[in-house]
C-alpha positions in Angstrom: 140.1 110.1 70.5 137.4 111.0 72.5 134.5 113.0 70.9 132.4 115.5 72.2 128.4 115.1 72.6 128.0 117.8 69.7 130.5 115.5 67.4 128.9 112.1 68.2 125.3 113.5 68.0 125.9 115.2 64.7 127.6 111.6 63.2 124.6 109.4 64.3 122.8 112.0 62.8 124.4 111.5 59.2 124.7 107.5 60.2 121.1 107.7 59.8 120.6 109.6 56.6 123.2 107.6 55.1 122.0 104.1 55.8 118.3 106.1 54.7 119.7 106.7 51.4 121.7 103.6 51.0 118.3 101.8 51.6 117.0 104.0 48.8 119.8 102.9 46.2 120.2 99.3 47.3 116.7 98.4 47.3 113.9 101.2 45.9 115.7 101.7 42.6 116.9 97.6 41.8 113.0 97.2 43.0 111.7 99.9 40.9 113.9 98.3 37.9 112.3 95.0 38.4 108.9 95.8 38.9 109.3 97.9 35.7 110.5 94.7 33.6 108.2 92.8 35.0 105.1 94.7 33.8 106.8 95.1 30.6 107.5 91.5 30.6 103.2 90.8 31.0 102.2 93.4 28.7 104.0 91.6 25.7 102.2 88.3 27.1 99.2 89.5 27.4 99.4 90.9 23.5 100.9 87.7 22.3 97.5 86.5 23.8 95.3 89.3 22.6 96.8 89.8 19.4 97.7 87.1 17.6 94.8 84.6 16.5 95.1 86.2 13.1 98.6 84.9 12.8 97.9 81.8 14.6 94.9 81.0 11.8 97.6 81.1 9.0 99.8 78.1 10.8 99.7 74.9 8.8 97.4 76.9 6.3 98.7 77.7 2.5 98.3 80.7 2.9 100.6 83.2 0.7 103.8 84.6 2.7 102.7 88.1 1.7 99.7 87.2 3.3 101.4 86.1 6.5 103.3 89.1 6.7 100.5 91.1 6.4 99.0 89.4 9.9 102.3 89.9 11.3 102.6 93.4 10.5 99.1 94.0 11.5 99.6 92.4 15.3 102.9 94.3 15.5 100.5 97.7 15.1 98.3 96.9 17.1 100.5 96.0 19.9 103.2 98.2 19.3 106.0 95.9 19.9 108.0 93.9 17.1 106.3 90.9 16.5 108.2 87.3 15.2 106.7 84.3 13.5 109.1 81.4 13.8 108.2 77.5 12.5 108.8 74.8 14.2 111.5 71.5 12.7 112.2 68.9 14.6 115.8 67.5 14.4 118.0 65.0 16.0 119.8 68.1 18.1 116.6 69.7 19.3 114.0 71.8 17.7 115.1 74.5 14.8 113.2 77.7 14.9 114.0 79.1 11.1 111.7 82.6 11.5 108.7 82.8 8.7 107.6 86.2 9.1 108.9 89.2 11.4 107.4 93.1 11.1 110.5 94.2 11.6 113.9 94.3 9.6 116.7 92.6 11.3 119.4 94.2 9.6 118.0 97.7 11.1 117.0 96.7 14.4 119.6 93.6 15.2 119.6 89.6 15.0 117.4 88.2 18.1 118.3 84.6 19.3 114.9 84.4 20.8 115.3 82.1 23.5 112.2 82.1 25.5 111.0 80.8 21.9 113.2 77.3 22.2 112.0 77.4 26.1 108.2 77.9 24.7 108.7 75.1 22.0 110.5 72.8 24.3 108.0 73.4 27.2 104.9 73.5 25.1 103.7 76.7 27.1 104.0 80.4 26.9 107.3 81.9 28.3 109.0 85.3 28.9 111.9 86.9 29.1 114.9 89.0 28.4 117.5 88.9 25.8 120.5 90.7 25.3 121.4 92.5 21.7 123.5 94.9 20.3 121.1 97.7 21.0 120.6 96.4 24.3 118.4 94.8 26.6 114.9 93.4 24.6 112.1 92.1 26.7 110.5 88.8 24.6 107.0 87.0 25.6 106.3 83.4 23.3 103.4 81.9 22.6 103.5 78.4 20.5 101.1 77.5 18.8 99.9 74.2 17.5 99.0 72.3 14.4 97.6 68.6 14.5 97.9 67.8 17.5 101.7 69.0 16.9 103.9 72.1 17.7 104.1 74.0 14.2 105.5 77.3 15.4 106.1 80.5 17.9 105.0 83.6 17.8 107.4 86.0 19.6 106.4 89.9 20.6 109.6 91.7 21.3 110.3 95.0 22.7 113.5 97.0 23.8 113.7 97.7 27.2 116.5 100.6 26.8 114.0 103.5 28.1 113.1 101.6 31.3 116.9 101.2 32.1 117.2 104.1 31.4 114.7 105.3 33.9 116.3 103.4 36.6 119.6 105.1 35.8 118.0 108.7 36.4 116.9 107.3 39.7 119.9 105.6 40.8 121.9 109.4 39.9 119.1 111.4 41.3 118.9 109.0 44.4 123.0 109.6 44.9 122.6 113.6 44.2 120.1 113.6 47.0 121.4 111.6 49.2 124.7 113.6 49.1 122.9 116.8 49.6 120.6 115.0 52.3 124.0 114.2 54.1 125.5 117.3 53.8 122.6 118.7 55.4 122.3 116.3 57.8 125.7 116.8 59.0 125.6 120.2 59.0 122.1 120.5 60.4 123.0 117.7 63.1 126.1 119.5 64.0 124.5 122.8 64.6 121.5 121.1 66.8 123.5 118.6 68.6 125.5 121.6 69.2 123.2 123.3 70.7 121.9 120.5 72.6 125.7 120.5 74.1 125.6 123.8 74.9 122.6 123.3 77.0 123.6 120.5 78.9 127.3 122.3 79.1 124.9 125.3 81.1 123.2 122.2 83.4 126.5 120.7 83.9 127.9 124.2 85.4 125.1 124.9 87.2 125.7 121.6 88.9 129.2 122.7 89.7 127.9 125.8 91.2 125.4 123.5 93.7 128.2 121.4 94.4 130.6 124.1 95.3 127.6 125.7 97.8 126.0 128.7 95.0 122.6 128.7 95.3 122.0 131.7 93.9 121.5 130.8 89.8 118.9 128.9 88.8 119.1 128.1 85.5 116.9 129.6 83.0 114.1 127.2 81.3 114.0 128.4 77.3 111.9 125.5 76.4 109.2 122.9 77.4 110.8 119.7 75.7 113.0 117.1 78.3 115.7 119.6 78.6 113.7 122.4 79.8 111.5 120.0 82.0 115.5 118.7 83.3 116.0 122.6 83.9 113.0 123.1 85.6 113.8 120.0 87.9 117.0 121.1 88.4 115.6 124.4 89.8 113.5 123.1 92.0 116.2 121.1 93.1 118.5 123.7 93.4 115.7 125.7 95.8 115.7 122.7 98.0 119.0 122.5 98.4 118.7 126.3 99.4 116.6 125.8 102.0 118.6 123.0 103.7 121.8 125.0 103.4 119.8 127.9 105.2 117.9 125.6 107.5 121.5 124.2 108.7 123.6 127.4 109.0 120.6 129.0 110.7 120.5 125.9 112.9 124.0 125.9 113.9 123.8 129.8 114.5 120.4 129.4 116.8 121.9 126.0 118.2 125.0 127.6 118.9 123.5 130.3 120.5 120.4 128.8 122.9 123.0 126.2 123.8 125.2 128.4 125.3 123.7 129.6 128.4 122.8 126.1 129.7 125.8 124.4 128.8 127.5 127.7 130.7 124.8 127.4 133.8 126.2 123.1 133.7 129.5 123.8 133.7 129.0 126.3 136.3 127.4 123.8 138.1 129.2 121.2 138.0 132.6 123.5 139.2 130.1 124.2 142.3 129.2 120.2 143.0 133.0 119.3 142.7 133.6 121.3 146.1 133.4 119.0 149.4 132.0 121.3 151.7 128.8 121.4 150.1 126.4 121.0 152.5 123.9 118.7 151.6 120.7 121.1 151.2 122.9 123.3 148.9 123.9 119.8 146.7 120.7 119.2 146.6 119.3 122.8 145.4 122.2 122.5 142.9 121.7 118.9 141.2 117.7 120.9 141.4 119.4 123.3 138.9 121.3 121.1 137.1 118.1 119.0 136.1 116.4 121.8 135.0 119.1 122.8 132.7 119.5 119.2 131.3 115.9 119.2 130.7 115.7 122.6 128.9 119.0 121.7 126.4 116.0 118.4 125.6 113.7 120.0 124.8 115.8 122.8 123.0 117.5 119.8 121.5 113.7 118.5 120.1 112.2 122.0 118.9 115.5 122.8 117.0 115.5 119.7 115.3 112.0 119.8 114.3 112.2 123.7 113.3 115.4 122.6 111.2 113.2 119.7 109.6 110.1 121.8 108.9 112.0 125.0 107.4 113.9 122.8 104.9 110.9 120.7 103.9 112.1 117.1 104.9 109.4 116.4 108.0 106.8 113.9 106.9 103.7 114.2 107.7 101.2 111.0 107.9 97.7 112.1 107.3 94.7 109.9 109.0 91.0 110.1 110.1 91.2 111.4 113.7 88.6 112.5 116.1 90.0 115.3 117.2 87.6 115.3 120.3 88.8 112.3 121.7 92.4 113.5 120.9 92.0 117.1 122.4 90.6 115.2 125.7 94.1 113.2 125.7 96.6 115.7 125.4 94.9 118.1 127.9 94.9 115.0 130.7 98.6 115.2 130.0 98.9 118.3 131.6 97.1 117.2 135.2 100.8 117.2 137.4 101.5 120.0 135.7 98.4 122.3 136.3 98.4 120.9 139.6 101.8 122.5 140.3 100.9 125.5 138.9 97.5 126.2 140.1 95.7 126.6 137.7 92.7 124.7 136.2 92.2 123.4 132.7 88.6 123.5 131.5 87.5 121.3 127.7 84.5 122.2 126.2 84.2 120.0 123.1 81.4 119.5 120.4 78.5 117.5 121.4 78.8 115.3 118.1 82.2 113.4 116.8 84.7 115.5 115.2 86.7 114.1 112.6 89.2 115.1 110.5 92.2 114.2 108.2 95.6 115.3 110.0 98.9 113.5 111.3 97.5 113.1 114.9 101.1 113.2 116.1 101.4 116.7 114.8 98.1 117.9 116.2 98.4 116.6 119.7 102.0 118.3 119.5 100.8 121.8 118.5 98.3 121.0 121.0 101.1 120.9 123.8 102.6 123.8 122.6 100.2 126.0 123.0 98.9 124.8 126.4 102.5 125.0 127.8 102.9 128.4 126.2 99.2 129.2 128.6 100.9 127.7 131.3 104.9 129.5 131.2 103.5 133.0 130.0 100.8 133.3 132.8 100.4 133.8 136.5 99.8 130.7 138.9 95.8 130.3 139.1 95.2 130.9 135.6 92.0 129.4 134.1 92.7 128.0 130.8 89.7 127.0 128.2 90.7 124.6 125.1 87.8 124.0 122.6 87.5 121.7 119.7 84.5 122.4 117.0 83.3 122.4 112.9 82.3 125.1 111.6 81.8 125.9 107.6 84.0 123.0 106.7 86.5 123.5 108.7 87.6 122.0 112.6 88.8 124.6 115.1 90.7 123.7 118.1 91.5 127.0 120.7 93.3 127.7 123.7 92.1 130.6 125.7 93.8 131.7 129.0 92.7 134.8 131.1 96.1 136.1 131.8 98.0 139.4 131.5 97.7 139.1 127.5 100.5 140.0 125.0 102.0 142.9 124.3 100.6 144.6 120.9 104.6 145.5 120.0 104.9 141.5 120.6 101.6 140.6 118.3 103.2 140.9 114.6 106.3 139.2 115.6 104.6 135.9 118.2 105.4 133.3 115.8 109.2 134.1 115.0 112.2 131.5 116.3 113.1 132.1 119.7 111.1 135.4 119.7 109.8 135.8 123.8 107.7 138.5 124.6 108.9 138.3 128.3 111.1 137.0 130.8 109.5 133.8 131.2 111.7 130.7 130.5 111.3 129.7 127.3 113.3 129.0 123.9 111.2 130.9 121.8 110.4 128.1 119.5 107.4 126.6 120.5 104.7 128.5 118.5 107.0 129.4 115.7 107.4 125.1 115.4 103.4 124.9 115.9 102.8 127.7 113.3 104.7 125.8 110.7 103.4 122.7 111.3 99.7 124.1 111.0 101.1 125.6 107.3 102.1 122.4 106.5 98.7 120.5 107.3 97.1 123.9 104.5 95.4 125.6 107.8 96.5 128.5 109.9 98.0 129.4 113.5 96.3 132.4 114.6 96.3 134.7 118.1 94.0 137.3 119.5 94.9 138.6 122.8 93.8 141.9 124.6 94.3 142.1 129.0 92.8 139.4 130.8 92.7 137.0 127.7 94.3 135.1 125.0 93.3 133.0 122.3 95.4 131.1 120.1 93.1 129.3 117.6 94.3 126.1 115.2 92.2 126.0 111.9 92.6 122.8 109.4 90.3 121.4 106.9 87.9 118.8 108.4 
């Protein structure tokens, strides 16, 4: 049968209390019991010592018996515990231990066999120990004592040890009592919180089969700050992420589906053109002209989608190093030589005299670089003079790009950095500065523009 968290957590639960309080009965109280004897045990030894040198003086004496009693009776009070003088004949069988004097009556409180005494007088030293009776357990220390170089007797203190069993009874029966009711609570206690553990993880497991079926749209909420509620808030970030790749790949399809149309279209078109035979040659040629252009736009259309789709969900890495951004800023810009060449226009760097360094991806740099020199050089007439500029200022490196064309729009302003947002007819996909304005978010700085008539400036800020 198969058991549900709630069941299993609430039985390991009780498990534990149980084995707890079967600890407690199997080894505090039989502990307790012999710890208890055995202090009882050394108090009577340690008054057989104490106590009886008046009794020992009267061995091998003549002494009266009245007079031994007397000593007897006397060490039993001051102990408190009955007290037994027993002499010492030798005999072929083993020692006989007749008893001389005891301060207490047998007939009321039961025969003793004393048999730590024979142990003491066989021995020759002091002994303890217990002894069963009618009344119950007794607890007996001997001392012998000698006479001439000879054992003449023992000298037995005696004590019942009825109240300390007793003892130990009330703690075995209040250990059980507990334990029962520790139990009970534990399984009812463990139940209700393993429960409501279960219910918890019951919530993450449904909220797992809502991510799994595509429901993005219930995080769960975090009641707590223990592991569960750290898993919930784990989960939710999770579930976020997963959000944002979900949107990042239906918006990709969507814009993908959309750009790719034309060109694909203008190809096929193309291609329907190029298949007929009396083409003359200048017209082939001014189509395959086309044709390149096209294939050339769905590559680079191809690039900026994937990198838009990579930034929006969060999964582009970006790989941080000390840069001079001088030296870099000169690089990209001689990329562009063939290109301002064809379109007329000159390129003009005017960089910080002293290093400037900075901790960026240079890859992503150089490419928002590009960006925003191509965007100069598509959204502007041919003879255009274009200014890029690389400086520090107030802990923070600037690089610009300043052309003195027709400017943008201020309709266009609030809405330059949107996918495949064109403020003219230029060719373009539109996703140039929104891929560069991301990509500056990402590095913590910020893609800005000013532009009035006869000049723009888009300026790249990032910590130095």
């Amino acid at each position: 049968m198969r058991l549900s968290l709630s069941n299993r957590l609430a039985l390991v639960f009780s498990a534990i209390t149980l084995l707890a309080v079967g600890g407690l009965y199997l080894y505090v109280a039989p502990g307790l019991q012999t710890r208890l004897l055995s202090e009882k045990l050394h108090q009577l030894a340690t008054a057989a010592k104490a106590d009886s040198a008046p009794i020992v003086d009267t061995v091998g004496a003549t002494d009266l018996a009245s007079v031994v009693s007397a000593r007897v009776e006397r060490a039993a009070l001051m102990s408190g515990d009955r007290v037994t003088l027993l002499s010492v004949n030798e005999a072929p069988g083993g020692a006989q231990l007749p008893p001389v004097a005891d301060s207490s009556n047998p007939a009321a409180t039961g025969e003793l066999s004393f048999p730590v005494a024979y142990r003491a007088a066989a021995n020759g030293q002091p002994a303890t120990g217990m002894e069963s009776a009618k009344s119950g357990e007794v607890a007996e220390a001997a001392s012998p004592v000698s006479f001439a170089g000879h054992l003449a007797a023992v000298i037995v203190y005696s004590a019942p040890v009825s109240d300390v069993l007793h003892s130990v009874a009330i703690v075995h029966h209040e250990i059980l009592v507990a334990g029962a009711v520790a139990l009970l609570l534990a399984l009812v206690g463990g139940y209700l919180t393993a429960n409501a553990v279960a219910q918890r993880v019951k919530r993450l497991e449904r909220a797992a089969e809502e991510v799994a079926a595509g429901n993005f749209n219930h995080p769960i909420a975090v009641d707590s700050t223990d592991e569960l509620g750290q898993l919930a808030v784990a989960f939710n970030a999770m579930q976020r992420q997963l959000a944002q790749l979900e949107l990042a790949r239906k918006k990709f399809i969507a814009t993908a589906s959309h750009e790719l149309r034309t060109p694909i279209f203008s190809l096929g078109g193309f291609v329907e053109l190029l298949e007929d035979e009396d083409l003359d040659l200048e017209t082939r040629q001014r189509f395959l002209e086309q044709v390149k252009q096209q294939v050339e736009r769905l590559r680079k259309l191809s690039v900026d989608l994937l990198d838009l789709s990579r930034l929006e969900s969060g999964s582009l890495e970006l790989r941080e190093e000390e840069v001079d951004l001088g030296e870099l800023t000169r690089s990209v810009s001689g990329e562009f030589e063939p290109t301002l060449h064809q379109h007329d226009s000159h390129l003009e760097l005017r960089l910080a005299a002293r290093r400037i360094d900075a901790q960026c991806d240079p890859v992503r740099i150089a490419q928002i670089m590009r960006i925003l020199i191509d965007n100069a050089l598509t959204h502007t007439p041919a003879g255009t003079r274009i200014v890029v500029t690389a400086a520090r200022n107030d802990g923070r490196v600037r690089l610009a790009v300043r052309d003195d064309g027709e400017g943008i729009d201020r309709d266009a302003l609030p809405r330059i950095f949107e996918p495949f947002f064109t403020a003219d007819d230029a060719q373009g996909s539109g996703l140039g500065l929104a891929i560069a304005s991301e990509l500056a978010d990402r590095m913590s700085g910020r893609l800005s523009v000013n532009s009035a008539p006869g000049e723009t400036v888009f300026t790249l800020e990032i910590p130095a």
